[in-house]
C-alpha positions in Angstrom: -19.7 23.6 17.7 -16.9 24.8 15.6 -16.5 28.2 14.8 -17.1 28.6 11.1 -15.7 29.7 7.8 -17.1 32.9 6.3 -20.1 33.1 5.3 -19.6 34.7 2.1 -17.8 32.0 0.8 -20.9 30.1 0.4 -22.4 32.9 -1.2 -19.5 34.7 -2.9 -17.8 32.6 -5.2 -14.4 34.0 -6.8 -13.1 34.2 -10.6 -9.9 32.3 -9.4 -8.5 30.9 -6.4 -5.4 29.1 -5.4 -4.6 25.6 -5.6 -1.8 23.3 -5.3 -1.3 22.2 -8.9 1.2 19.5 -10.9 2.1 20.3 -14.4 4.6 17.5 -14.9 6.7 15.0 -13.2 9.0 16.3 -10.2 9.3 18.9 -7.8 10.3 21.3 -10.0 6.6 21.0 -11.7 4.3 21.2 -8.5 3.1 24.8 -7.2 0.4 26.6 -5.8 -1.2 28.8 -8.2 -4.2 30.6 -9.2 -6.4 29.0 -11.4 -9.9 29.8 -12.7 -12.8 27.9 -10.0 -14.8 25.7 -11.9 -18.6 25.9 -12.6 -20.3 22.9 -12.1 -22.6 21.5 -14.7 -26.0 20.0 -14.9 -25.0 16.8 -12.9 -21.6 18.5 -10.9 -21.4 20.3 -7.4 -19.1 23.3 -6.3 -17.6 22.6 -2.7 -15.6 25.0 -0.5 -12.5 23.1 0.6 -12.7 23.2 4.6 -9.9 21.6 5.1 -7.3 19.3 3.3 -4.6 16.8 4.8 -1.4 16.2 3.1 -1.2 12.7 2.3 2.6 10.3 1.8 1.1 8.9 -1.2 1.5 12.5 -3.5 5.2 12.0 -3.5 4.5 8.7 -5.5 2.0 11.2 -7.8 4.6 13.5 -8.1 7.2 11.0 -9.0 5.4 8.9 -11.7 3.4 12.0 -13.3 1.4 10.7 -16.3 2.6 6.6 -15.6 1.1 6.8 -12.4 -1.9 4.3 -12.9 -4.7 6.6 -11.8 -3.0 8.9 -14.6 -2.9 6.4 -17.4 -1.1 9.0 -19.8 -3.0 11.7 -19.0 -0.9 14.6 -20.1 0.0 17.2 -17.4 1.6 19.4 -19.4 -1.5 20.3 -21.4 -3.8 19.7 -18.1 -2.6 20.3 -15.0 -4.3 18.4 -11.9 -4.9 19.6 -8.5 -3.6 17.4 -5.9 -5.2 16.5 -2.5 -7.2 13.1 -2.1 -7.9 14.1 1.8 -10.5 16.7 3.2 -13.9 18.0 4.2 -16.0 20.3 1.9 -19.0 22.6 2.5 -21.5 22.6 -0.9 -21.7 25.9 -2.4 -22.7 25.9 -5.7 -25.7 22.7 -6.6 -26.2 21.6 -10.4 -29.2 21.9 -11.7 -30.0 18.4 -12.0 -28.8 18.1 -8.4 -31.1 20.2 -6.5 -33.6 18.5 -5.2 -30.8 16.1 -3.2 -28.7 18.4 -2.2 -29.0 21.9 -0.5 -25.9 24.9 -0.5 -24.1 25.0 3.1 -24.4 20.8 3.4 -20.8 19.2 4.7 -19.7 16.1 3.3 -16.7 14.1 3.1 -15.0 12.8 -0.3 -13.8 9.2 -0.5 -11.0 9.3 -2.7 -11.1 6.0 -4.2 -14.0 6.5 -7.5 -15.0 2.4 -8.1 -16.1 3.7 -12.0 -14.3 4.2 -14.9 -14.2 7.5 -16.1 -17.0 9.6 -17.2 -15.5 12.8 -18.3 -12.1 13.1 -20.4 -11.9 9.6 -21.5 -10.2 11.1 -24.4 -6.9 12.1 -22.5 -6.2 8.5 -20.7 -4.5 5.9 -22.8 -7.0 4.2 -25.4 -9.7 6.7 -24.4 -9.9 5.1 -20.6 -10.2 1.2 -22.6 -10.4 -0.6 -19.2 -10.1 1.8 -16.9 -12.4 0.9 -13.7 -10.8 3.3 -10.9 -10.1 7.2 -10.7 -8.9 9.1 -7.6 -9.2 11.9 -6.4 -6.6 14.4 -6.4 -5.3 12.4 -9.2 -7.5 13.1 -12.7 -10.3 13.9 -10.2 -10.0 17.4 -9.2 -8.4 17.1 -5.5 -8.9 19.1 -1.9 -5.7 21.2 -2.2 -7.1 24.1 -3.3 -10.0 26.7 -2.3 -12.8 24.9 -4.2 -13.2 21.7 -5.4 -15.9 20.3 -8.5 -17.7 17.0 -7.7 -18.0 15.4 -11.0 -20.2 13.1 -12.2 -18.1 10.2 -11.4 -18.4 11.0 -7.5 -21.9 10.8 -7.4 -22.3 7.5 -9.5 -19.8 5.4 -7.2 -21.5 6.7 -4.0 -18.4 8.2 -2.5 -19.9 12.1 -1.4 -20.0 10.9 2.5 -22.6 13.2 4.5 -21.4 14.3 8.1 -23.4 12.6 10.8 -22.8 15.6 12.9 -22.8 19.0 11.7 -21.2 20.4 14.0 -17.6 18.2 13.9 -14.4 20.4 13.3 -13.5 20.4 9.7 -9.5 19.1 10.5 -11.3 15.9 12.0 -13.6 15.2 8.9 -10.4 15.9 6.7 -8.7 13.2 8.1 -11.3 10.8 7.6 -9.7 8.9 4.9 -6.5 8.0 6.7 -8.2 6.6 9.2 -11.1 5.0 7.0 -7.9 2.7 5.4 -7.0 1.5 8.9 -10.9 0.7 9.3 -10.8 -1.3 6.0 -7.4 -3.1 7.5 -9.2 -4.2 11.1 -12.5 -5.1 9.1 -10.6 -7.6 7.1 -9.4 -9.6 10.3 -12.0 -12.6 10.5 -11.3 -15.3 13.7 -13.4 -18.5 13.3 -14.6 -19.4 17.0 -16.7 -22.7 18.6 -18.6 -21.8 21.5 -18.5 -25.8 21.7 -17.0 -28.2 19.9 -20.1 -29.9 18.5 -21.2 -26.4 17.9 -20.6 -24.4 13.9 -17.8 -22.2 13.4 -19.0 -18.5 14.0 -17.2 -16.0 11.9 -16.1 -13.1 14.1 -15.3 -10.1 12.3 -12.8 -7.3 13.4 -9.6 -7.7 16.5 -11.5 -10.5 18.6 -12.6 -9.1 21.8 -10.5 -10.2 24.9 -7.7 -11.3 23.0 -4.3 -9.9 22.4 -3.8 -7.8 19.7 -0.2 -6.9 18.7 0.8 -3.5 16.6 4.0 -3.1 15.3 4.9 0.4 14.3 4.0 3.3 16.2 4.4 6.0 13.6 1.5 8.1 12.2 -0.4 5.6 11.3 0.4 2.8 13.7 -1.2 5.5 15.8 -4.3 5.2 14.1 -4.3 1.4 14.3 -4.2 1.8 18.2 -7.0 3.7 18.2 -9.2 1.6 16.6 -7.9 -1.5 18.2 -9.2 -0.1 21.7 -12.2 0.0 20.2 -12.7 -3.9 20.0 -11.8 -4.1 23.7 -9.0 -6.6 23.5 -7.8 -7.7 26.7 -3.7 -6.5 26.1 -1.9 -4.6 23.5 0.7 -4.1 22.2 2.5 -1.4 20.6 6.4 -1.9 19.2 8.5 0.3 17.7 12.3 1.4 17.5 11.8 5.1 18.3 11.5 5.8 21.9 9.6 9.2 20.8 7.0 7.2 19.2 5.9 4.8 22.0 6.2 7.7 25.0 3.9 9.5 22.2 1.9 6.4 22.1 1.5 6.2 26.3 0.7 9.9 26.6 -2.0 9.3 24.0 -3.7 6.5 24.5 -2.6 4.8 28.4 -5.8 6.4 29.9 -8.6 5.6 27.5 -6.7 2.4 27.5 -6.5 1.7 31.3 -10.8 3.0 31.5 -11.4 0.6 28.6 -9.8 -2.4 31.2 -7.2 -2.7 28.4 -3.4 -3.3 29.6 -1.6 -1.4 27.3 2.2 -1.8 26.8 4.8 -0.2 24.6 7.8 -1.6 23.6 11.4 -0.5 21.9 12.4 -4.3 20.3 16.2 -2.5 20.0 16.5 -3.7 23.6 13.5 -5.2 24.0 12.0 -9.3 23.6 8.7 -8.7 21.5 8.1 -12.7 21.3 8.8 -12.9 25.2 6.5 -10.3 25.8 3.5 -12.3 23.5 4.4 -15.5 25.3 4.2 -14.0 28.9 0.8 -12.2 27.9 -0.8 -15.2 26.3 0.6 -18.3 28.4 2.5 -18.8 25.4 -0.3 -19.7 23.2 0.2 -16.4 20.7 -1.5 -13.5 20.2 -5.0 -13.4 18.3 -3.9 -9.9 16.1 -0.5 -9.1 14.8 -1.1 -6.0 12.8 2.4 -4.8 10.8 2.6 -1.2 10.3 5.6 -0.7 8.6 6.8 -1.6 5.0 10.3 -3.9 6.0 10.7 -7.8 5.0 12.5 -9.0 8.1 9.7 -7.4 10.5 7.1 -9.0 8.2 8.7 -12.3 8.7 9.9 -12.2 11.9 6.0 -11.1 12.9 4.6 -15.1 12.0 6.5 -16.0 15.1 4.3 -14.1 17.0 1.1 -15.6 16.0 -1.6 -17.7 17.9 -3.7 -20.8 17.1 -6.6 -19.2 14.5 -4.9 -15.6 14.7 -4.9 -13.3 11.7 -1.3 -11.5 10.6 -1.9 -8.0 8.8 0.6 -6.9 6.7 -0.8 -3.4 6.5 2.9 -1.7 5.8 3.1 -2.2 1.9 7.0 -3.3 0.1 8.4 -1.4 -2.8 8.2 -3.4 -5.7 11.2 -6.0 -6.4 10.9 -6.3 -2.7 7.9 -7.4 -2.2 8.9 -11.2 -2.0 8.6 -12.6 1.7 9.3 -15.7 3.6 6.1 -17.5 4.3 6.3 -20.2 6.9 3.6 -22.4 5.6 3.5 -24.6 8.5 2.3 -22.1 10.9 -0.5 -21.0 8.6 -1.1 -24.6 8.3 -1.2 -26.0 11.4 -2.0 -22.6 13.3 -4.9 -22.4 11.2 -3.6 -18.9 10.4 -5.4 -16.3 8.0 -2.9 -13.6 6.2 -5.0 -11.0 5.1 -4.0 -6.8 4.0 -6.2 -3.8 2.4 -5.3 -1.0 0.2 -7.6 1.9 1.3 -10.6 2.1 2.0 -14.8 2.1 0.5 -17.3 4.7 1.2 -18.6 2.2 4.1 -15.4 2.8 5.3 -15.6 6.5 5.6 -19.1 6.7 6.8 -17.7 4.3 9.7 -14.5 6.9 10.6 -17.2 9.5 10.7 -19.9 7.2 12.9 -16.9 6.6 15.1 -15.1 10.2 15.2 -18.8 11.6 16.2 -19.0 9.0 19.0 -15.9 9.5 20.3 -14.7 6.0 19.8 -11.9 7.1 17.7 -9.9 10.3 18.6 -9.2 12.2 15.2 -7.3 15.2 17.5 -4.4 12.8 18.7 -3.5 12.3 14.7 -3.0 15.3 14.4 0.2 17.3 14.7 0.9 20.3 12.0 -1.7 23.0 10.9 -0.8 26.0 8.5 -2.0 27.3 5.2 -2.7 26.2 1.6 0.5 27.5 0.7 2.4 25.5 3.0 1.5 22.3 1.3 4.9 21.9 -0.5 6.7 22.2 2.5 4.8 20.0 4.0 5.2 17.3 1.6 9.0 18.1 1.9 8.6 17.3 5.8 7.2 13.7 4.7 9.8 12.8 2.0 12.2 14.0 4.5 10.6 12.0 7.5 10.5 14.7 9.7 6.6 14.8 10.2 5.5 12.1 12.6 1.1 12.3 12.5 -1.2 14.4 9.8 -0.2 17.9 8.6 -4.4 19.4 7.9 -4.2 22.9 5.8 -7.2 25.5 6.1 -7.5 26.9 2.4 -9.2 29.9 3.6 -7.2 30.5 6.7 -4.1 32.2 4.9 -1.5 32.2 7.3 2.3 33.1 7.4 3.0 30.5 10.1 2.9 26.9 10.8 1.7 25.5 13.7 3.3 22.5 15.7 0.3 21.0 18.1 0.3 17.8 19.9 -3.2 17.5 19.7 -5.7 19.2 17.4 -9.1 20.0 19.3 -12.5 21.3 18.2 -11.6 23.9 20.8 -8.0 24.6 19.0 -10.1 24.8 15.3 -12.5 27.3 16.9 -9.8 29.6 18.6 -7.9 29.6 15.5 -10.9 30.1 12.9 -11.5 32.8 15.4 -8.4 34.8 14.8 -8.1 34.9 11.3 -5.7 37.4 11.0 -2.9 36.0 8.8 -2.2 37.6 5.2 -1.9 36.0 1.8 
């Protein structure tokens, strides 16, 4: 069991707090600063942020201010937002219309992505919200980088407050739950039509297809994740590409056990001086593999991926293109007569993050391998920095009421590491 927060922040709930904040578009307009905690109302819940991770996509925020779509004109300059759409959150404050579900001290994981247009504010979005389906957290939703956090009404109304299935699971883990719920969503969408005999139905068999090859390329932070998951389908071979020797030896160290006690032959390779398609054809008899899962968001990898695809395989383009170079070459004849689906996600549902939690309590997926910095509230610029910078490979998580002068660099990122460290909460703000 992880070693917990104080207590009195259930109990004791401040005037203000801090919270990493975005008055405008740039840098120069993101901060962390003390703002007043909110009260919730009738149908809104107060939560103690646990933990938060930085997510890549806040540079994009950050960028775009007010044109970013989730934004749609909201002005930041007359309301600022607090960022942070990842994290695990402890209820400490229930509305009164809200009591009889939910009960002070409960931990529960936000999904991000609100299916509902907007409730509250309508009047600061473009054409009062005309439209509008989708918020965000951490966007005009208040977000996880910061000591509290309201859940609005919008939250409860598209079903995305996730309860923990164990109480007991370290609050870094749950906070990285919607990372890896996107990569769930991805491997979900992967559907292989098979005959048991040929005068028998197609059966629709959803997920990697067990026993098969499945092949991931990009081994950054989250091609990590897609390995992870992948060895839970049980296919018979994998593999793992990637142009960074770092990433692959990361990769091995990682995952080669679980992989070789699963029966799965795992193999890594650099394609700079390595034969990816010689390596699928030697694996498969030359037949393909069943997977191809792209990680990473460049056109020539996309294309050059198709060769690598089997008879009734499924290509994921999980790694997104910038826009104006998002056009691909699509060889129509291998979807055609390979029988070929092309599939890709963009996040996840609040299916998905109940799954990452079902699997993270299981053990099926290892949220501590994903993880790889650890520091303060305050530290969430600089971490952000690290990302635009590419110099943080795997999640950065921040402990809001851990203050801290220091940041830690950890390979892994245990219940046993959350403990000690809750343990010695020494730092100073």
């Amino acid at each position: 069991m992880t070693e917990k927060l104080p207590e009195t922040s259930l109990t004791v709930i401040p005037a203000t707090m801090r919270a990493l904040a975005l008055d405008g578009v740039g840098v120069e307009h993101l901060g962390v600063r003390h703002v007043p905690v909110p009260r919730p109302g009738p149908h809104q819940i107060l939560a103690r942020v646990d933990a938060a991770g930085i997510c890549t996509s806040l540079l994009k925020l950050i960028d775009q201010g007010s044109k970013h779509s989730f934004l749609n004109g909201w002005d930041l300059a007359q309301f600022p937002i607090i960022l942070g759409d990842e994290g695990a959150v402890t209820l400490v404050e229930i509305g009164e219309a809200l009591r009889e579900e939910y009960r002070v001290g409960e931990r529960y994981v936000v999904q991000p992505a609100v299916d509902h247009p907007p409730i509250n504010y309508r009047e600061r979005f473009n054409d009062n919200a005309r439209g509008m389906t989708k918020l965000a957290v951490g966007y005009s939703l208040p977000g996880h980088i910061a000591e509290y956090m309201l859940i609005p009404e919008e939250i409860f109304a598209a079903k995305c407050l996730l309860p923990l299935p164990d109480p007991s699971m370290p609050y870094a883990h749950a906070a990285i739950a919607e990372p890896l719920s996107c990569v769930i969503s991805a491997q979900d969408h992967h559907v292989h039509l098979v005959q048991s005999d040929p005068l028998e139905p197609r059966q629709a068999v959803k997920g990697l297809l067990p026993g098969g090859l499945t092949v991931i390329i990009g081994a950054g932070a989250m091609g990590r994740m897609h390995v992870d998951l992948a060895l839970s389908y049980g296919p018979r071979a994998l593999i793992v590409a990637d142009l960074i020797d770092e990433r692959l030896a990361l990769t091995r160290d990682l995952f080669a056990a679980r992989a070789e006690s699963l029966g799965i032959a795992l193999h890594t390779l650099n394609t700079r001086n390595g034969d990816l398609k010689a390596l699928v054809g030697e694996l498969s008899d030359y037949r393909g593999a069943n997977d191809v899962i792209v990680a990473v968001g460049v056109a020539k990898v996309i294309e050059a991926a198709q060769e690598l695809i089997g008879r009734g395989a499924v290509l994921n383009l999980f790694g997104g293109l910038k826009r104006g170079e998002d056009i691909v070459g699509l060889n129509t004849t291998t979807v055609h007569y390979k029988e070929v689906n092309v599939t890709g996600s963009s996040g996840g549902s609040p299916w998905d993050i109940a799954r990452t939690l079902d699997l993270m309590a299981s053990g099926a997926i290892d949220a501590a391998s994903h993880i790889t910095r650890i520091g303060d509230l305050a530290h969430a610029p600089q971490f952000l920095d690290m990302i635009k910078a590419q110099a943080l490979d795997g999640k950065a998580v921040v402990y809001p009421h851990r203050p801290t002068p220091d940041i830690l660099t950890v390979r892994r990122w245990t219940a046993d590491d959350e403990r000690a460290y809750l343990k010695n909460n020494e730092g100073e703000r």
